[in-house]
C-alpha positions in Angstrom: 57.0 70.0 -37.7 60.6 69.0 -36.4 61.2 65.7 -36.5 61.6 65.2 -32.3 58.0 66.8 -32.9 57.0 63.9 -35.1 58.8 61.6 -32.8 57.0 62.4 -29.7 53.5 62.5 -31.6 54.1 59.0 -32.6 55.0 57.8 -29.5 52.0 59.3 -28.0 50.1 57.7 -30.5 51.5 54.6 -30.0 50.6 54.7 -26.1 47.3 56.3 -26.8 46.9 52.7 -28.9 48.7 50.4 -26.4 46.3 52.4 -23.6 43.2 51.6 -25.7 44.4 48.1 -26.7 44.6 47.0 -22.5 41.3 49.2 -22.2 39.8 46.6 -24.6 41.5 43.8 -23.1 40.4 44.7 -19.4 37.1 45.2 -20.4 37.4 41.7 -22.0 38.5 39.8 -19.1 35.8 41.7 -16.8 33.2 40.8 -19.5 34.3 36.8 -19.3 34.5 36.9 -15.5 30.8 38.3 -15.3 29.9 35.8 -18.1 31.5 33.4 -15.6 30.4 34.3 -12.4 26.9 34.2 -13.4 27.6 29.9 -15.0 29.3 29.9 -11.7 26.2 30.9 -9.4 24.0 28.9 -11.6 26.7 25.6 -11.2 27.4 25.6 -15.1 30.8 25.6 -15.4 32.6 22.6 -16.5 34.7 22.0 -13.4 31.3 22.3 -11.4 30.0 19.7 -12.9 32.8 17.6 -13.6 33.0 17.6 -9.5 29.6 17.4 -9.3 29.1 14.5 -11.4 32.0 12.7 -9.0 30.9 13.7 -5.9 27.3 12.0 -6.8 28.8 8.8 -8.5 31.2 8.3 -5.3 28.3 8.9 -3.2 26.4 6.6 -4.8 28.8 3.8 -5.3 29.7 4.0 -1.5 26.2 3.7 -0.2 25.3 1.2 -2.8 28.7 -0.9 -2.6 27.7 -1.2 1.8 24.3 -2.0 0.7 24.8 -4.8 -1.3 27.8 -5.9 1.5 25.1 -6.1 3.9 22.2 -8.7 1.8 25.7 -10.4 0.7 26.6 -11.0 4.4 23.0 -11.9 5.8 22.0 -13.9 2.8 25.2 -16.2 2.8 25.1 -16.2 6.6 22.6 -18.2 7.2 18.5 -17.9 6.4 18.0 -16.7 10.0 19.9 -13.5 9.3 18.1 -13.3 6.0 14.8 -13.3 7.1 15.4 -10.3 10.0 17.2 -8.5 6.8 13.9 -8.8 5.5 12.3 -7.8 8.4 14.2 -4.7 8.9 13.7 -3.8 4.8 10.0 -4.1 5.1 9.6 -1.9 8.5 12.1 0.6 6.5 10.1 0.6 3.3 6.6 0.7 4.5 7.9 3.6 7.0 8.8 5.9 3.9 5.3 4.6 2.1 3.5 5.6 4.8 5.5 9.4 4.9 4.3 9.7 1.2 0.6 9.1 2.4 0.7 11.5 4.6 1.8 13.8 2.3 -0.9 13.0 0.1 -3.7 13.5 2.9 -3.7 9.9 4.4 -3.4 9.3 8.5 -2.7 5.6 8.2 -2.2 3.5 11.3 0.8 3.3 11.2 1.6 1.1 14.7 -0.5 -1.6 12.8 1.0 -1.2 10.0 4.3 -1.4 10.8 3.5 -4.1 13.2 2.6 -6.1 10.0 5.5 -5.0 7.6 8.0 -6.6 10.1 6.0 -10.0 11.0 5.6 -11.1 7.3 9.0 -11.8 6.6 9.6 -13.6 10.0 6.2 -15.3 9.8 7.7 -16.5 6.2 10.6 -18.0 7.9 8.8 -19.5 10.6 5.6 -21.1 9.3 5.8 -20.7 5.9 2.9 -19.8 3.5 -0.1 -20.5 5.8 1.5 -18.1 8.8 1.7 -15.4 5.8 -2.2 -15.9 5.4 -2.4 -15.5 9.1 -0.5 -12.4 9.2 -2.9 -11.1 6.3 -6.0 -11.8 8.5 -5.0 -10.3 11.3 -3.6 -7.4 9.4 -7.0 -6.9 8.5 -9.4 -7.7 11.5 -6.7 -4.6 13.0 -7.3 -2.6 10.7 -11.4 -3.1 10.8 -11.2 -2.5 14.8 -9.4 0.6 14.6 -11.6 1.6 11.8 -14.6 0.8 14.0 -13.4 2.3 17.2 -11.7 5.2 15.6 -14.6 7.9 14.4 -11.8 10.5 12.8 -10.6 7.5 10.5 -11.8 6.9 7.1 -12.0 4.2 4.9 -9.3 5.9 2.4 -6.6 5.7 5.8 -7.7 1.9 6.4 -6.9 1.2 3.0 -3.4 2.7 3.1 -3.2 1.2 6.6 -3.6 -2.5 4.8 -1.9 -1.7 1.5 1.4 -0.3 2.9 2.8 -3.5 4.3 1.2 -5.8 2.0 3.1 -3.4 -0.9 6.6 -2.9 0.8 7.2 -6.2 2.9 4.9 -9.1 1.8 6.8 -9.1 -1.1 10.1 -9.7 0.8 8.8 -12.6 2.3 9.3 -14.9 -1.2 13.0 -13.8 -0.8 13.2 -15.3 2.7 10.9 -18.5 1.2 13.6 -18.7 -1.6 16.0 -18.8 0.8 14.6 -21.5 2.7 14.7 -23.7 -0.3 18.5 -24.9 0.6 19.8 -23.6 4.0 23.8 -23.7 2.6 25.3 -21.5 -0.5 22.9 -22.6 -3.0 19.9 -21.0 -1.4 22.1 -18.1 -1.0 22.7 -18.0 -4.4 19.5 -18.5 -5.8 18.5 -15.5 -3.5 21.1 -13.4 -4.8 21.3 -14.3 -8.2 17.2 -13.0 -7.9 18.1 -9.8 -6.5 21.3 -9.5 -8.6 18.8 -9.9 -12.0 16.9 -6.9 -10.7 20.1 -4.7 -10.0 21.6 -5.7 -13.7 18.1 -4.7 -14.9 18.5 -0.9 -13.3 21.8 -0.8 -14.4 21.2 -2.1 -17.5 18.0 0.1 -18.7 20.0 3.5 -17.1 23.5 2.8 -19.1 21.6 1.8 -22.3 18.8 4.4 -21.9 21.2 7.4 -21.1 23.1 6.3 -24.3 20.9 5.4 -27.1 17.6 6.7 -25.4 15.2 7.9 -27.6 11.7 7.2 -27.7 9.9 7.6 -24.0 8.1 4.9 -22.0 6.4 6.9 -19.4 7.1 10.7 -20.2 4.5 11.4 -17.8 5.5 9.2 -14.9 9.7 9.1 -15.2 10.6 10.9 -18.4 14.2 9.5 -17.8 13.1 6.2 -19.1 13.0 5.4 -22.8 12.2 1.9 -24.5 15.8 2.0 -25.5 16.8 1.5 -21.4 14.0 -0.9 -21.3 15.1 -3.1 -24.0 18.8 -3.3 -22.5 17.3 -3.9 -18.9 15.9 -7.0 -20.0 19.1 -8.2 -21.7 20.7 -7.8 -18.1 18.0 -9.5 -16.1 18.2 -12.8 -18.8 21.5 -12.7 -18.7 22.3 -13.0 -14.8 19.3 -16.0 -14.9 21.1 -17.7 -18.1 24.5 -17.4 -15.8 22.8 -19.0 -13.0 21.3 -21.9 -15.3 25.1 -22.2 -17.0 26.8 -22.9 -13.3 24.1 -25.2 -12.3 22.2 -23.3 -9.4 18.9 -24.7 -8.1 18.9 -27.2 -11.3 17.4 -24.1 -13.2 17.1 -24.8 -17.1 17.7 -22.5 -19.7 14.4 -22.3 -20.8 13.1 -21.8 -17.5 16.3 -19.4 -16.7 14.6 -16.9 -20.3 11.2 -16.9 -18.9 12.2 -16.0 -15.1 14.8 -13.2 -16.9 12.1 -11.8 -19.4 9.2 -11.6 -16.6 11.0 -10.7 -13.1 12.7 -8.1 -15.5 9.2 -6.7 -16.4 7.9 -6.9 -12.8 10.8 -5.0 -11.9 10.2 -2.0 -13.9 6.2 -1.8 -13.4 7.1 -1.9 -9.9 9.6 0.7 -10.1 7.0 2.7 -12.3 4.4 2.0 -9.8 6.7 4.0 -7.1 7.7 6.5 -9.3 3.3 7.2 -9.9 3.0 7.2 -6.0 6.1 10.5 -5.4 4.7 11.9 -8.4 1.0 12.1 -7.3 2.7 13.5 -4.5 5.4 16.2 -5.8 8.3 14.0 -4.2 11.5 12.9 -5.6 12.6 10.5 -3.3 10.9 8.4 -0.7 13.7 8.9 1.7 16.9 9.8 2.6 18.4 6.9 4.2 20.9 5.8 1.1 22.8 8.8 0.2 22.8 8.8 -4.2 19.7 7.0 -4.0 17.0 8.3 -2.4 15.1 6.3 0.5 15.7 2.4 0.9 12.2 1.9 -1.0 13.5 3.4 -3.8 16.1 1.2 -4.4 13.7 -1.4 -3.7 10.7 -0.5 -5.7 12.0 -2.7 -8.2 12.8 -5.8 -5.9 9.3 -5.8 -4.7 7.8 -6.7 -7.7 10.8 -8.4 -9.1 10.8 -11.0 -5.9 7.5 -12.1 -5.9 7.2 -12.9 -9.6 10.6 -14.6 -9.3 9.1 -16.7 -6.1 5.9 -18.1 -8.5 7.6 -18.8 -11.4 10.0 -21.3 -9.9 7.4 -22.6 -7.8 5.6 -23.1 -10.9 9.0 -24.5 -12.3 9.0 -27.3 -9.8 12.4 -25.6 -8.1 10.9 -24.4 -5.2 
């Protein structure tokens, strides 16, 4: 073979090879973008959820951040604005209990209901304890009449009828009685300071659980929560009452400041436990959509319901209130 012979084979060897070689390296790049497109539809890539990761956190900072604006602005406003805060929590909580009834088979009444969700925390302001009794009594002598003059009604909807508003805004009315205790910026505080112990305690239990988390404390209720979150929640919630014992609020000791942060912190999470049983029996995630992040407004209050009250007897116990 002549040597232009030899030439020309090599060089059309060599392209046969450069030809394969981009073959491969095509075949490559549509393998990858396949590989891709299919993390892509399923929202697996890491930009995905970088952004969606960010978009959520904003989300929920923004409607969390005017949220906690608002009970800021009517709690240091004046106890008047508190207790229609109140009143507008409790109509919006027992609303969204009463829309997980119904999806559980329940037809409660809900104009009675309702009816009593928003008078509790006004009838707290007003008259104190003894109208709250009242408002109980008549909660259920309405309840008995429509039961009795109602023939597709059953005892099941009565009960859920009774229990809503006593669940989601009875327990709002200790806030507004806490709030009485000192009409200027010490009531205010106190207030807060209980609602900030139960925030600190969420945020607390989620940033510990969701680093160290190990060992479940419901798995069949909320598998998110471990003892690990648990733990750390309750070094959050004695930690905002030690803070309020240190600056002198309400003449709050530091004894009594541990006691109020180890057992509103525990309220707090059986009573977020005790909403989290209710969407579950339901196949629900949230109660709501009202707070974007969060779910409805009695999930981000599941907490303070339990929380509140607790809070309400042990410094009446305490001597504070």
């Amino acid at each position: 073979m002549s040597s232009a012979s030899k030439r020309d084979a090599n060089k059309a060897t060599s392209e046969d090879r450069e030809s394969i070689g981009i073959d491969r390296h095509i075949d490559n790049l549509e393998n990858r973008r396949e590989a891709k497109e299919e993390a892509r539809s399923a929202g697996r890539l890491k930009g995905q959820l970088a952004r969606g990761w960010t978009e959520k956190f904003l989300t929920r900072t923004t409607s969390g951040a005017i949220y906690a604006i608002l009970v800021l602005v009517c709690l240091y406003l004046s106890p008047q604005t508190t207790a229609l805060l109140m009143a507008a929590m409790g109509w919006l909580c027992c609303s969204e209990f009463f829309r997980i009834a119904r999806m559980g088979g329940r037809m409660p009444n809900e104009v009675v209901g309702l009816t009593a969700a928003v008078l509790f925390p006004l009838a707290g302001y007003f008259h104190g304890q003894s109208a709250l009794i009242i408002v109980v009594f008549a909660l259920l002598v309405a309840c008995a009449c429509w039961y009795v003059s109602t023939p597709r009604a059953n005892i099941g909807d009565v009960a859920i009828t009774a229990f809503g508003p006593m669940y989601t805004s009875l327990p709002f009315s200790s806030l507004v009685l806490i709030r009485l205790v000192d009409p200027g910026i010490e009531g205010a505080t106190l207030t807060f300071g209980i609602m900030a112990s139960v925030w600190i305690n969420d945020a607390f239990a989620y940033a510990v659980g969701s680093r160290f988390g190990v060992h479940k404390l419901a798995p069949r209720i909320s598998p998110h929560k471990s003892w690990e979150g648990f733990y750390g929640g309750m070094v959050g919630s004695v930690l905002v009452w030690v803070i309020m014992a240190a600056i002198g609020v309400a003449q709050i000791d530091y004894l009594l400041a541990v006691i109020c942060g180890l057992l509103v912190g525990f309220a707090g999470v059986v009573g977020d436990l005790f909403e989290s049983r209710l969407k579950r029996g339901v196949g629900v995630k949230d109660s709501g959509n009202l707070m974007p992040g969060h779910g409805g407004l009695l999930d981000r209050s599941d907490s303070l319901l339990f929380g509140s009250m607790t809070a309400y007897f042990l410094l009446l116990l305490g001597g504070i209130l």
